[in-house]
C-alpha positions as CSV (number, residue, x, y, z in Angstrom):
1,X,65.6,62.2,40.4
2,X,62.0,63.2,40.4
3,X,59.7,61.8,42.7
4,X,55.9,61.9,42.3
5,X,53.5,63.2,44.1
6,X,51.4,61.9,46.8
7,X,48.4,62.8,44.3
8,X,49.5,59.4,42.5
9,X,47.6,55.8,42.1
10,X,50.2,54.0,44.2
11,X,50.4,54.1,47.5
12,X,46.3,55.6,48.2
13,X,44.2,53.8,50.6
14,X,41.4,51.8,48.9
15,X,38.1,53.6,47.5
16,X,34.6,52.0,49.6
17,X,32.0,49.8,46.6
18,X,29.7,52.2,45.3
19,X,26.0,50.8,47.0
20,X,23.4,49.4,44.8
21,X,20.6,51.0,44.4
22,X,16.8,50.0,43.6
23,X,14.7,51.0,40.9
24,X,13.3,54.1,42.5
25,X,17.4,55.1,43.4
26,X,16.6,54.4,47.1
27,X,19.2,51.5,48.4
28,X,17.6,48.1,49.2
29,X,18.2,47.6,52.7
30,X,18.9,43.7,53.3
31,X,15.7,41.6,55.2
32,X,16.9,40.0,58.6
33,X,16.6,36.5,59.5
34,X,14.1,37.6,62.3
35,X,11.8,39.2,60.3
36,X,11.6,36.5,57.7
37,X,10.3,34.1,60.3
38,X,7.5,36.5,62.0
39,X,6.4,36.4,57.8
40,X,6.1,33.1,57.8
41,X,4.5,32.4,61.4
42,X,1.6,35.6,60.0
43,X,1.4,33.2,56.9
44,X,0.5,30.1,58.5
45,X,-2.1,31.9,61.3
46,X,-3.8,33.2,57.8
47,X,-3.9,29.8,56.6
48,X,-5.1,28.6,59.6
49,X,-8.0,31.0,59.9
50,X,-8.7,30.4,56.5
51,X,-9.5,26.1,57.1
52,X,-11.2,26.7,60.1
53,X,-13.7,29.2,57.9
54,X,-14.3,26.9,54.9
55,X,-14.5,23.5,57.9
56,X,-17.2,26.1,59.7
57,X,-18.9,26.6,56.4
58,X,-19.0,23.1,55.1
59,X,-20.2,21.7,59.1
60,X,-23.4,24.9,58.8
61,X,-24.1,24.0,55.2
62,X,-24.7,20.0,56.2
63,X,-26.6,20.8,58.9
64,X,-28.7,23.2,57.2
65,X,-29.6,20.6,54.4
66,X,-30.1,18.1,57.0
67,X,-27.1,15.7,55.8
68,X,-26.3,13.4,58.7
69,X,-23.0,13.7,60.4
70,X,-20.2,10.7,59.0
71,X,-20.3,7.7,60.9
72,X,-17.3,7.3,63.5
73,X,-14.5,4.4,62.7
74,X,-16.1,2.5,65.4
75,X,-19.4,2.3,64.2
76,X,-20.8,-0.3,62.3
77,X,-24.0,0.4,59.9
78,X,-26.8,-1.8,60.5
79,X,-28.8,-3.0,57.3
80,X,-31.9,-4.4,56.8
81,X,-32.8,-7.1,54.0
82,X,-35.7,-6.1,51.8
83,X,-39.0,-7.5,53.1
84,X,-38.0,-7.8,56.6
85,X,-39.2,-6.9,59.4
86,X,-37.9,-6.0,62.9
87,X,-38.0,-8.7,65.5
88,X,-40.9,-8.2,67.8
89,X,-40.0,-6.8,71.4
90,X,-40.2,-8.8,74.2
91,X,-42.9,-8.2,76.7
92,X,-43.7,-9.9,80.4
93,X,-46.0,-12.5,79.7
94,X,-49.2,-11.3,81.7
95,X,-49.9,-12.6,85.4
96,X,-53.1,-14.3,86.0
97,X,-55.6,-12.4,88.5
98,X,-57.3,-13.7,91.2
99,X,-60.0,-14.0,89.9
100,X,-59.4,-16.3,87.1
101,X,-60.7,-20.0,87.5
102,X,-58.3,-22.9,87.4
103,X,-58.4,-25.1,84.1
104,X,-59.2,-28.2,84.2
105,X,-56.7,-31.0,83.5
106,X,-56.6,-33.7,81.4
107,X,-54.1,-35.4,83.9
108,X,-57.7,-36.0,86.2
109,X,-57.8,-39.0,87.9
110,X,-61.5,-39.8,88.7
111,X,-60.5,-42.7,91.1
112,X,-58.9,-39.6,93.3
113,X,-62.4,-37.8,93.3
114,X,-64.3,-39.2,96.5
115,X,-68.4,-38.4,97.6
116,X,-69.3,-38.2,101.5
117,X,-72.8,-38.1,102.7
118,X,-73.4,-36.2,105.5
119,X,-76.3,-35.0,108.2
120,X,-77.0,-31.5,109.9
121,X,-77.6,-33.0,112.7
122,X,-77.1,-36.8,114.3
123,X,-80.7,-36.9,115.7
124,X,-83.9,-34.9,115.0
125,X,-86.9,-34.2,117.0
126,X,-90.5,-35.2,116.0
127,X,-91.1,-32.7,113.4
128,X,-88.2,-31.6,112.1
129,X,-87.0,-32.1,109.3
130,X,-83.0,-33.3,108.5
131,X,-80.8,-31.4,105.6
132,X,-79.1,-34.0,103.7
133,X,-75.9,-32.8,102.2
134,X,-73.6,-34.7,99.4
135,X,-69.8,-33.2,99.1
136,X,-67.3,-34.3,96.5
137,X,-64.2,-33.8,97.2
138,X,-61.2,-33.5,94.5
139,X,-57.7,-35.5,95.8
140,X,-56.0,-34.7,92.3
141,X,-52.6,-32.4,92.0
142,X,-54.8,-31.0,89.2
143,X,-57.9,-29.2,88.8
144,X,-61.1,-31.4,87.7
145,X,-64.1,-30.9,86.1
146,X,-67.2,-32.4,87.6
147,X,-70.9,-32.8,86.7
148,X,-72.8,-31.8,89.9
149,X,-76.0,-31.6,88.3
150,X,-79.4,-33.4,89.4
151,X,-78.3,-36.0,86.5
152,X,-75.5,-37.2,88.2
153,X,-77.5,-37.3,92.4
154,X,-79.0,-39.2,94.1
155,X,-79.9,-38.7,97.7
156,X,-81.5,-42.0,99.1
157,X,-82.5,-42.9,102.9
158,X,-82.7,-46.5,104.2
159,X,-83.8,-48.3,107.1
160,X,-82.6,-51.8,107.5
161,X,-83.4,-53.2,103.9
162,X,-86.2,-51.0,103.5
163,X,-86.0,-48.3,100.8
164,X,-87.6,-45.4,102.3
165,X,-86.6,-42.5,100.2
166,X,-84.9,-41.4,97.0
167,X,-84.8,-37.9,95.5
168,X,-85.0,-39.6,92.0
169,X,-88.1,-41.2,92.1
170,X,-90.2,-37.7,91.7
171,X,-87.7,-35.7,90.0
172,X,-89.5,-33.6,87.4
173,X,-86.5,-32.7,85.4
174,X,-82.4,-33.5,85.7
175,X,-80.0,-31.1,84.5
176,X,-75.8,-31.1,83.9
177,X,-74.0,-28.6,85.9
178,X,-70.3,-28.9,85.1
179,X,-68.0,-27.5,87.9
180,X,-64.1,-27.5,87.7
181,X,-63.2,-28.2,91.6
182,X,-59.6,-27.1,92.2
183,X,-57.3,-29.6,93.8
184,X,-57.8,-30.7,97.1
185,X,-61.3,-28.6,97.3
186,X,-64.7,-29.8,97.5
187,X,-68.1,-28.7,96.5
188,X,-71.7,-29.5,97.9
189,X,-74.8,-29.8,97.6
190,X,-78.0,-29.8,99.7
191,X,-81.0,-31.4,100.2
192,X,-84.2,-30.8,102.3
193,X,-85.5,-34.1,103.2
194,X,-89.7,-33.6,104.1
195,X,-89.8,-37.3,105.6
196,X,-91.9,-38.7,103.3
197,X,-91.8,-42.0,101.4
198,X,-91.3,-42.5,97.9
199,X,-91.4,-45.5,95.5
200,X,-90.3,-45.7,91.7
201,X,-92.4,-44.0,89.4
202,X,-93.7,-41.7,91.9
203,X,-96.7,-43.4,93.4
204,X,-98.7,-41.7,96.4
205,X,-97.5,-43.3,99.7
206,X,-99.4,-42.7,102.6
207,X,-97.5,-44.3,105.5
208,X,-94.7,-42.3,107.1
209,X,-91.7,-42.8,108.2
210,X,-91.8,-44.4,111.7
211,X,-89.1,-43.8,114.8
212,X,-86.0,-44.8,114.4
213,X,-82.7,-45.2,112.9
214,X,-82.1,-44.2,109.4
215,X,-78.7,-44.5,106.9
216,X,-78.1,-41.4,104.3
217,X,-76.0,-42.8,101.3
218,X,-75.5,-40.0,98.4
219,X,-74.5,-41.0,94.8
220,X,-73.1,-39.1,92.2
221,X,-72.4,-40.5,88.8
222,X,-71.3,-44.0,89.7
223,X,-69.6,-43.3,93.1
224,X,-71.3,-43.5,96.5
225,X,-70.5,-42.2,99.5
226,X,-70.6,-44.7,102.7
227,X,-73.2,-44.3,105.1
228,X,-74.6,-41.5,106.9
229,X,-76.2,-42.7,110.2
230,X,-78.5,-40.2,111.8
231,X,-82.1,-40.6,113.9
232,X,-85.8,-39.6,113.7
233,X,-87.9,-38.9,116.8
């Protein structure tokens, strides 16, 4: 019996798969998991990059054209109707100086305003002459305004019930003075009696006034003061 050779088909160990081969006839080497991902991660840092250049470009491009940045989500946009205007800011009222006058009130009670005559002395010496003064006085909360003027006065000395003086019986001329008199203040006015006589209408009187006592009443408007007591030596 012949046997065959060891040259034969059965019985040899297995040939290796011919490698493939790329189109140049070099062998494509497989890629590895690892170097697939450090692809990708250089892909997305390009991308990346790439936003952030066209978001730079956009933010340099509004500002150089002046667009105004977007409103936030927690803004709200205030409009204004057509034809209206902004309300008027509110300012501190100004303080009054101290050297403003009070106004007068119509709340003036004239009952409350009161006239006092009064002397500069009690008693005068032969010769000298006494300075008659009328004050009115205002007893109101409020300010009032008041004619002090020679219209309105009167100064008028007595003895007994004879009429020895009054300062309107030579007046040449009367005028209006209007004064407002704060509350609880008081004005006055002065007169320099010569101790002469007078009569109505102005008449020369040659007799003068003798020793004696004597009574000062002043008048303003319709009020009159009491009595003024003083003497003459």
């Amino acid at each position: 019996m012949v046997r065959q050779g060891s040259s034969g088909t059965h019985g040899s160990a297995p040939r290796p798969a011919a490698k493939a081969k790329t189109r140049g006839g070099a062998a494509r080497k497989p890629v590895s998991p690892i170097y697939r991902r450090r692809r990708l991660f250089a892909g997305a840092i390009l991308l990346l990059v790439l936003a952030l250049a066209v978001g730079g470009f956009a933010a340099i491009s509004n500002a150089i054209n002046g667009a105004s940045p977007a409103a936030t989500a927690g803004d709200s946009p205030q409009q204004e109707l057509p034809g209206s205007t902004p309300a008027p800011s509110q300012s501190a009222s100004p303080t009054a100086t101290a050297t403003d006058s009070p106004s007068p009130s119509t709340g003036c009670d004239e009952k409350l305003l009161t006239v006092a005559a009064a002397t500069d002395k009690a008693a005068y010496a032969p010769g000298e002459n006494p300075l008659l003064t009328l004050k009115v006085t205002n007893g109101n909360r409020v300010p009032c305004e008041v004619n002090i003027g020679t219209s309105q006065m009167e100064y008028m000395v007595t003895s007994g019930t004879d009429r020895i003086f009054s300062s309107k019986d030579c007046q040449a001329e009367s005028s209006d003075l209007v004064k407002t008199i704060p509350p609880g203040q008081s004005e006055t006015a002065n007169f320099p009696w010569g101790r002469n006589r007078t009569v109505q209408g102005c008449a020369p009187v040659a007799a003068k006034p003798a020793v004696g006592t004597y009574v000062f009443t002043a008048r303003l408007g319709s009020k009159t003061s009491p009595k003024a007591v003083f003497q003459l030596g």
